[in-house]
NUFI-289441 format. One record per residue: residue in three letters; x negated, y negated, z of N, C-alpha, C in turn. Coordinates in steps of 0.001 Angstrom, whole numbers, padded with zeros to 6 digits, always signed. Layout:
// residues N
AlaXYZXYZXYZ ...
//
This chain:
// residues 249
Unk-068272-129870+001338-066889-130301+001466-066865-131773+001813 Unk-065784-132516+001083-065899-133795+001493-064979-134380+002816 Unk-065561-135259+003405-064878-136171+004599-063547-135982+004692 Unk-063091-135999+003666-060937-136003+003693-060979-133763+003914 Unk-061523-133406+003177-061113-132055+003792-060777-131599+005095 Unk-062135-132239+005973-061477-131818+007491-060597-132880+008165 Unk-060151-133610+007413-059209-134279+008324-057867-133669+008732 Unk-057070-134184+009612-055664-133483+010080-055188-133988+009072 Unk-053648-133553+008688-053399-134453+007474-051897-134891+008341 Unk-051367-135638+007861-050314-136770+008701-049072-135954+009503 Unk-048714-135402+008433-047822-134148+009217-047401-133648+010127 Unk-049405-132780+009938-050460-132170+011196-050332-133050+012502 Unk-050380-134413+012119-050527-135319+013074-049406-135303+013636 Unk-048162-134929+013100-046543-135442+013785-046613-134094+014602 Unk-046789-133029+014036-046756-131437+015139-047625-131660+016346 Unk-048790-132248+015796-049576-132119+017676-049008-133121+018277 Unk-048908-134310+017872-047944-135244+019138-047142-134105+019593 Unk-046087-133679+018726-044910-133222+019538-045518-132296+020566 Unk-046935-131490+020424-046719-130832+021208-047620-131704+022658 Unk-048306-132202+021932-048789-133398+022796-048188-134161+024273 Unk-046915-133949+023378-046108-135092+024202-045294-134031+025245 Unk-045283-132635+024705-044982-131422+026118-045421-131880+027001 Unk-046447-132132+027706-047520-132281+028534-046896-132691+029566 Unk-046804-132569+030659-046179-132747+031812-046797-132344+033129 Unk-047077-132832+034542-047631-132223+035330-047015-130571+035481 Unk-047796-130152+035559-047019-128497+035709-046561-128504+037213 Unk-045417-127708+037021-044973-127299+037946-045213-126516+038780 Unk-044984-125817+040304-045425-124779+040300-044334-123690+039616 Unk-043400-123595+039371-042761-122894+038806-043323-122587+037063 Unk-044143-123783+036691-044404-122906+035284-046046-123779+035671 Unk-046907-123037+036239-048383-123364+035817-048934-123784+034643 Unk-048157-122899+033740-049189-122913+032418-048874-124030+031362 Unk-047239-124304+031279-047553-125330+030209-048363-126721+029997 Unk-049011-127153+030183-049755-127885+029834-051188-127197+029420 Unk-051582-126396+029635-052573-125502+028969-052093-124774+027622 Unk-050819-124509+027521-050297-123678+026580-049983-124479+025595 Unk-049654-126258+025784-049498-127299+024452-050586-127559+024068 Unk-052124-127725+025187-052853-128292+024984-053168-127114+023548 Unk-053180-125783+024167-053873-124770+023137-053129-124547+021657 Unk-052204-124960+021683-051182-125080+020600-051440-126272+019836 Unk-051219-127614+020275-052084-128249+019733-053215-128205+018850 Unk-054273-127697+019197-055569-127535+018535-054930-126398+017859 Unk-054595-125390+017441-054244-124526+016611-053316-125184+015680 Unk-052660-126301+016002-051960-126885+014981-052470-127739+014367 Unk-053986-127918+014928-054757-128632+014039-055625-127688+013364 Unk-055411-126532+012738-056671-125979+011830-057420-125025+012683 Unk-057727-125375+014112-058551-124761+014536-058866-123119+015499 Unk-059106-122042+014712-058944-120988+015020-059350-120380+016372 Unk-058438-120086+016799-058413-119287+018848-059085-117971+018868 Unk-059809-117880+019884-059903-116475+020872-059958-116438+022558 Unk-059691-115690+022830-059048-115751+024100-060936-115603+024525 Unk-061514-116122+026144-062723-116469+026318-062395-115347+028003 Unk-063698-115174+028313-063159-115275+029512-063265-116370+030946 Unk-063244-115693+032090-063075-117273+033343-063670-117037+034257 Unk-063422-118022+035194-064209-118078+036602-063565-116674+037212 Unk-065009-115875+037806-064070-115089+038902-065209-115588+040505 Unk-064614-116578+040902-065990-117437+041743-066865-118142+041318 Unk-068127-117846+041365-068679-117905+041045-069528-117122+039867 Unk-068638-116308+039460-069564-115054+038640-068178-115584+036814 Unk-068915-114499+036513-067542-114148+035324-066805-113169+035298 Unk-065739-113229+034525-064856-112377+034608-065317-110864+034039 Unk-066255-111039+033352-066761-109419+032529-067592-108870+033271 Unk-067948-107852+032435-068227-106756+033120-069805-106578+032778 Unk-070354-108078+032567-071591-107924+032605-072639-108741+033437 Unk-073378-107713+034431-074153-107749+035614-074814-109162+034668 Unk-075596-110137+035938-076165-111462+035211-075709-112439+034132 Unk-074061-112393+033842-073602-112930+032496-074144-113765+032807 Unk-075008-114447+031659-076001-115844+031254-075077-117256+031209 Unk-073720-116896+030266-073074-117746+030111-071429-117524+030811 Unk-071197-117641+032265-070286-116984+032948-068971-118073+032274 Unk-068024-117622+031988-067083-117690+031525-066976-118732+029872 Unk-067983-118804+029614-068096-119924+028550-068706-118701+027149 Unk-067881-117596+026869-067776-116469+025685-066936-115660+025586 Unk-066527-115422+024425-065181-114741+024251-065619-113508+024482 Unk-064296-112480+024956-063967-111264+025523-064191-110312+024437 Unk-064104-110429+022902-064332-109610+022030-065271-109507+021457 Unk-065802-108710+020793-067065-108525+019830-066788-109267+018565 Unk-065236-109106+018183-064861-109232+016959-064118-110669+017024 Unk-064685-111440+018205-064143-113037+018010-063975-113891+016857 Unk-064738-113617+015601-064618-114254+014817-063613-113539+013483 Unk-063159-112640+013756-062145-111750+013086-060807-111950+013368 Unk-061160-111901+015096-059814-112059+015714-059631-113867+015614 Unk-060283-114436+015933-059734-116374+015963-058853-116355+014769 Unk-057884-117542+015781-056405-117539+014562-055873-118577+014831 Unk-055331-119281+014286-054328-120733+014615-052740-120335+014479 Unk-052662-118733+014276-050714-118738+014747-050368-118707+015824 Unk-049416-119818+015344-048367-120105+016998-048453-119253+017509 Unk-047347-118012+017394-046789-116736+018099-048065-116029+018611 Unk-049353-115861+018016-050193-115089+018418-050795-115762+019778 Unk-050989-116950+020008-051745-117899+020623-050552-117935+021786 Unk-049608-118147+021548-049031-118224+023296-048999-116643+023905 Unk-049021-115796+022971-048762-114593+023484-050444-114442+024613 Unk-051035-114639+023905-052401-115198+024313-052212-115940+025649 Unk-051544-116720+025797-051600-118033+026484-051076-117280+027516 Unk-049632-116709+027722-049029-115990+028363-049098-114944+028600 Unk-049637-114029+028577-050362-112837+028890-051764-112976+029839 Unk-051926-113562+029206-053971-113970+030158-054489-115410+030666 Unk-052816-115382+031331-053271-116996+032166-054551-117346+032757 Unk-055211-116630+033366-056699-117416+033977-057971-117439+032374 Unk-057398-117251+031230-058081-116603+030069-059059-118244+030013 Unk-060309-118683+029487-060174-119470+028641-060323-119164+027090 Unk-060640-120174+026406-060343-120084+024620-061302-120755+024019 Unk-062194-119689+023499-063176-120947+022308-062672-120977+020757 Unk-063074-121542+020375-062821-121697+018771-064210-121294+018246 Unk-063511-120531+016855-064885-120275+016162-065322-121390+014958 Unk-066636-122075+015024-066832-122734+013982-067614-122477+012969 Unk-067527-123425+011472-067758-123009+010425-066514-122620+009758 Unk-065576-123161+009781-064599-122386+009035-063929-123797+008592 Unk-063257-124521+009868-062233-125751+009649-062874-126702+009884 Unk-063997-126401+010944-064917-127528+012010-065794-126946+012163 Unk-067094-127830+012530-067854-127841+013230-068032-128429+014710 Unk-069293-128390+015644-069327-129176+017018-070271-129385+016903 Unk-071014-130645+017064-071565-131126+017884-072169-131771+018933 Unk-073071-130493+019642-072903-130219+020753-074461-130760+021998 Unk-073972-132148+022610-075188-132953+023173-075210-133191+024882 Unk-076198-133274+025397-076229-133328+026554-075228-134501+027137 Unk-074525-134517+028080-073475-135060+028618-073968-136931+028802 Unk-075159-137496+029207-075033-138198+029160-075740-138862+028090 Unk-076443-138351+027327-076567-138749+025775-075154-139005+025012 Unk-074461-137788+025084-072735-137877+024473-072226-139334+025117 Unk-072253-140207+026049-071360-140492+027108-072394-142305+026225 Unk-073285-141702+025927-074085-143586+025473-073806-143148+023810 Unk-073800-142321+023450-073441-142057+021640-072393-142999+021559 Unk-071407-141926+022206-069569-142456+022130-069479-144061+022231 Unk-070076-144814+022972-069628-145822+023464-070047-146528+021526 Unk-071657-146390+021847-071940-146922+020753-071322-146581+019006 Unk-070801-145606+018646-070332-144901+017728-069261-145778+017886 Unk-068324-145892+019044-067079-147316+018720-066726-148090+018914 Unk-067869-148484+019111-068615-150352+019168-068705-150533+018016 Unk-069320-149933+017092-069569-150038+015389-068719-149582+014811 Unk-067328-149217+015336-066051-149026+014708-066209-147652+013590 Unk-066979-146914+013967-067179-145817+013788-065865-144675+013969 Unk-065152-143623+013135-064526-143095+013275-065082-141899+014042 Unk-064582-141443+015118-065012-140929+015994-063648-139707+015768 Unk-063665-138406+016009-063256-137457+016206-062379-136484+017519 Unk-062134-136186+017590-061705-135205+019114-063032-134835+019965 Unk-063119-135343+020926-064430-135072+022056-064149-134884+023289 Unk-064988-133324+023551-064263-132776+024718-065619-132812+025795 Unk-065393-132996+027136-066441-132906+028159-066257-131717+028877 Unk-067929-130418+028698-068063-129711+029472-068832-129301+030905 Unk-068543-129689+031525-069286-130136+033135-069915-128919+033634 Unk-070804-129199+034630-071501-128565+034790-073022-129288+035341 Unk-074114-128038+035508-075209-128832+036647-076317-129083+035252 Unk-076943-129694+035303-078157-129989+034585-077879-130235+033478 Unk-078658-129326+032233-078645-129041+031577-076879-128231+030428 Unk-076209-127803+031535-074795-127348+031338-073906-128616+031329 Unk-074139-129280+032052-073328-130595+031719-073603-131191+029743 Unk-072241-131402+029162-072332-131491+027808-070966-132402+027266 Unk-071339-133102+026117-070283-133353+024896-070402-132757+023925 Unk-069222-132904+023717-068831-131859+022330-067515-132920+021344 Unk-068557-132949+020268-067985-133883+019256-067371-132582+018171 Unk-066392-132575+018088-065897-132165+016640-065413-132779+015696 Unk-065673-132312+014239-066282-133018+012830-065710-131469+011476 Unk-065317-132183+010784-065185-131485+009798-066428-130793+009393 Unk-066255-129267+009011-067077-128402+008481-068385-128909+007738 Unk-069364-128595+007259-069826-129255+005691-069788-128306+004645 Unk-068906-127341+004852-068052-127247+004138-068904-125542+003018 Unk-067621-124673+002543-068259-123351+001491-068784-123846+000217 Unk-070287-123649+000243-070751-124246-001015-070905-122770-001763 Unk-070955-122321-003109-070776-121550-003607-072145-120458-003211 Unk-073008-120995-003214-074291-120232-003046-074041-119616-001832 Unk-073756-118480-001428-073995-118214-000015-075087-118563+001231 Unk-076172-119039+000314-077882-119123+001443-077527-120623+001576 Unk-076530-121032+000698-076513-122351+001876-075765-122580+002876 Unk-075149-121359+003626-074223-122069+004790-075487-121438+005658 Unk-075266-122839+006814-075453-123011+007946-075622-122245+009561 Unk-075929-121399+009026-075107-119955+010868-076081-120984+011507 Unk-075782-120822+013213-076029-121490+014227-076165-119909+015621 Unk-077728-119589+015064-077950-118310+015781-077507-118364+017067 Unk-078693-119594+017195-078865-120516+018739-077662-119320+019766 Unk-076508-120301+019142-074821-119585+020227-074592-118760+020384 Unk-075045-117219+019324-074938-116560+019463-075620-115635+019892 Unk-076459-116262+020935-077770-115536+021906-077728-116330+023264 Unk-076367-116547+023890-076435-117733+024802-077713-117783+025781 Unk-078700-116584+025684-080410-116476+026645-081218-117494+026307 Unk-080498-117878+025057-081666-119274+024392-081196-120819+024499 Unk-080156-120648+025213-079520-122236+025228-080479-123126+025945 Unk-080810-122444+027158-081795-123630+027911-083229-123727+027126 Unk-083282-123240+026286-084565-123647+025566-084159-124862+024427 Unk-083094-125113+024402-082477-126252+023297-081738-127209+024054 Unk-082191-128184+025157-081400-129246+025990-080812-130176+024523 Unk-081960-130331+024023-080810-131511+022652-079772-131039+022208 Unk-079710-131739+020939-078572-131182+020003-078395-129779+019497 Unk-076986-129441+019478-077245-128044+019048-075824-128278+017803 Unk-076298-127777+017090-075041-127879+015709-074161-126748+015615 Unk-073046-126672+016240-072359-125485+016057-071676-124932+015019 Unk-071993-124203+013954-071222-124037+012513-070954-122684+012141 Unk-071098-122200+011083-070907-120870+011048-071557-120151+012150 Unk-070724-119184+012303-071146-117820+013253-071639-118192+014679 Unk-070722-119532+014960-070840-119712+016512-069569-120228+017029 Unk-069650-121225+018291-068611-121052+018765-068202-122404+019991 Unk-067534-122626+020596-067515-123454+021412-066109-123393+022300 Unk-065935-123647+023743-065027-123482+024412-063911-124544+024205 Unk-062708-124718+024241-061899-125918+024198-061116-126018+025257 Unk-060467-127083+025569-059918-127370+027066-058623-127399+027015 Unk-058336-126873+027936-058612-127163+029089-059282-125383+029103 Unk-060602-125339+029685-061015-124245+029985-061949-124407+031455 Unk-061518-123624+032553-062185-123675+033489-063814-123101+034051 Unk-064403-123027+034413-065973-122723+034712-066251-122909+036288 Unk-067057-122019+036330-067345-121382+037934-068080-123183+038261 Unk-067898-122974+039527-068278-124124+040286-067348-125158+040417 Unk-065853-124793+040398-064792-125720+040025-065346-126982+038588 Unk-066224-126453+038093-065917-127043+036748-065349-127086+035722 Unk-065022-128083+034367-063960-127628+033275-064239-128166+032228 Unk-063978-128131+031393-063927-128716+029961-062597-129587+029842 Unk-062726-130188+029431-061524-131480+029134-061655-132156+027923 Unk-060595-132681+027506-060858-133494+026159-060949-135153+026775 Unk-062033-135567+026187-062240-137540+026417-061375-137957+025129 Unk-061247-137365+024018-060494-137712+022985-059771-136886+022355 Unk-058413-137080+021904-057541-135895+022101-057585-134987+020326 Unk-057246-134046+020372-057541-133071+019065-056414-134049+018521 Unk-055614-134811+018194-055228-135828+017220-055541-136483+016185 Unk-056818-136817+016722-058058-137655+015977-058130-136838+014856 Unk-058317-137439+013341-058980-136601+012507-060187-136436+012678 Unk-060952-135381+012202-061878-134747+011909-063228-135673+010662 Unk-064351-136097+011520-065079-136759+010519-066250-136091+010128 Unk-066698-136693+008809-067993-136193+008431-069227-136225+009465 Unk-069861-134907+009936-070654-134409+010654-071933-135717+010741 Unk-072400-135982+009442-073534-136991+009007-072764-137975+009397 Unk-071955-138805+009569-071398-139952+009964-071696-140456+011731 Unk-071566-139225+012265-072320-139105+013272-073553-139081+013650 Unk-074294-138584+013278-075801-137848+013657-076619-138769+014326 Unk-076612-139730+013214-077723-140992+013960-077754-141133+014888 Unk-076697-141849+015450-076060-141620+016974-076087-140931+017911 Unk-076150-140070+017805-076128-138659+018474-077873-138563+018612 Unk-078775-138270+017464-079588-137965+017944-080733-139065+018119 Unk-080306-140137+018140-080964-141460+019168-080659-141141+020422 Unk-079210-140684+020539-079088-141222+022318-080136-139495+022710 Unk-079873-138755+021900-080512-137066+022725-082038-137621+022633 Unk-082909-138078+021949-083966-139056+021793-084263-139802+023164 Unk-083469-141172+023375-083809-141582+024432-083312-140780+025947 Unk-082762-139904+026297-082167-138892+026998-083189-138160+027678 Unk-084156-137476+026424-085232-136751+026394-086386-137812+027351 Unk-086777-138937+026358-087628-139921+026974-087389-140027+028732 Unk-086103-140032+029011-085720-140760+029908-085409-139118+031336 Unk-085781-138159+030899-085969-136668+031453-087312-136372+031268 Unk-088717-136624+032262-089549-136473+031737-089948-134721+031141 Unk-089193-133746+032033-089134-132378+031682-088408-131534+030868 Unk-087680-132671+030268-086502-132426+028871-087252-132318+027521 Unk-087436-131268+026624-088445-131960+025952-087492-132041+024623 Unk-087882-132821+023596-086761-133579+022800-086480-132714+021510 Unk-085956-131551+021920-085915-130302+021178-084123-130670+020138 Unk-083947-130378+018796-082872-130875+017817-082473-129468+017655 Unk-081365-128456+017621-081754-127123+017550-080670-127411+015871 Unk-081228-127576+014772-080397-127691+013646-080095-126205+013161 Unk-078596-126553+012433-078390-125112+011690-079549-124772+011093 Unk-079427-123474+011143-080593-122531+010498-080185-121990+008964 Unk-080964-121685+008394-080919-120808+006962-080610-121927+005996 Unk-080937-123291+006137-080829-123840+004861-082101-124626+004582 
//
């Protein structure tokens, strides 16, 4: 798929301002809206919802003893069936399961890529220093290794052959994440949290750049990205400089 496919298209762009521009300190009388534009927003950009789950303390909200990845995976089996970008479905969402968070599934509209926090934090700078079109980039906090950026980028897109798309096992075994500190390419048949989503340890996901931004070619990035996860690695002597690329092509 080419570069203009995943972009927002101008429109697109006038609906998320508006909802953009909801944004207001919340009240205590309505907590949620500003979580509920933010999530509307990104659904009005293309990008398909499932409800995730959240902090309950320190633990997660499910019902599974040791969750690996405590609140950072969706609540269903069938997350990638259920993700959807309709309005009506998504606030019902929003409003129903206020402490919920929400990942998006990628491979469909977008991809993420997904780099250690302060590799992301020397990419970015440099990516628009060189006037580089840079994308929606969200920061997910956290200790070590959990600390992260997350660049999103247009798909690369349904090529007719089926053995050439991309799945991104990696995500969908979150037991293997700490074996991949570098880059991890999120595309078909994975997934990523969007913000505002909260995480045990009073941590959160936030956007550094707002889902407004169009959507750029994945390769337009990379270099960047995996220089700074490169010197990152160098600069962690126990990091070792692991690239976790889509698989199956």
């Amino acid at each position: 798929m080419g570069s203009e496919s995943g972009r927002v298209k101008r429109g697109e762009q006038s609906r998320i301002s508006q909802w953009l521009r909801l944004r207001s300190k919340p009240s205590p009388e309505d907590p949620g809206r500003e979580r509920e534009a933010l999530l509307l927003a990104v659904a009005a950009a293309g990008l398909p919802l499932a409800p995730a789950a959240h902090p309950a303390g320190y633990r997660c909200s499910c019902d599974r003893i040791g969750c690996p990845t405590p609140a950072r995976h969706p609540v269903s089996f069938a997350w990638q069936t259920q993700s959807t970008t309709d309005r009506a479905q998504v606030e019902r969402w929003a409003r129903n399961q206020p402490q919920a968070n929400f990942i998006t599934a990628t491979g469909m509209v977008h991809d993420v890529l997904d780099v250690p926090l302060e590799a992301g934090r020397s990419a970015l700078e440099r990516l628009l220093a060189a006037g580089v079109e840079v994308g929606p980039v969200a920061e997910s906090a956290g200790r070590g290794d959990q600390a992260r950026m997350l660049f999103f980028t247009a798909t690369r897109g349904t090529p007719e052959d089926e053995d050439e798309w991309w799945p991104c096992a990696l995500d969908c075994h979150p037991e293997t994440m700490d074996e991949h500190p570098g880059l991890r390419w999120h595309c078909r048949g994975s997934y990523v949290l969007v913000p505002p989503a909260a995480l045990p340890g009073d941590h959160a996901v936030s956007w550094v750049r707002s889902i407004e931004h169009a959507l750029p070619d994945p390769l337009t990035l990379l270099e960047a990205l995996t220089d700074a996860c490169a010197a990152y690695a160098d600069s962690t002597p126990h990091t070792p400089a692991t690239v976790a690329w889509p698989l199956g092509h």
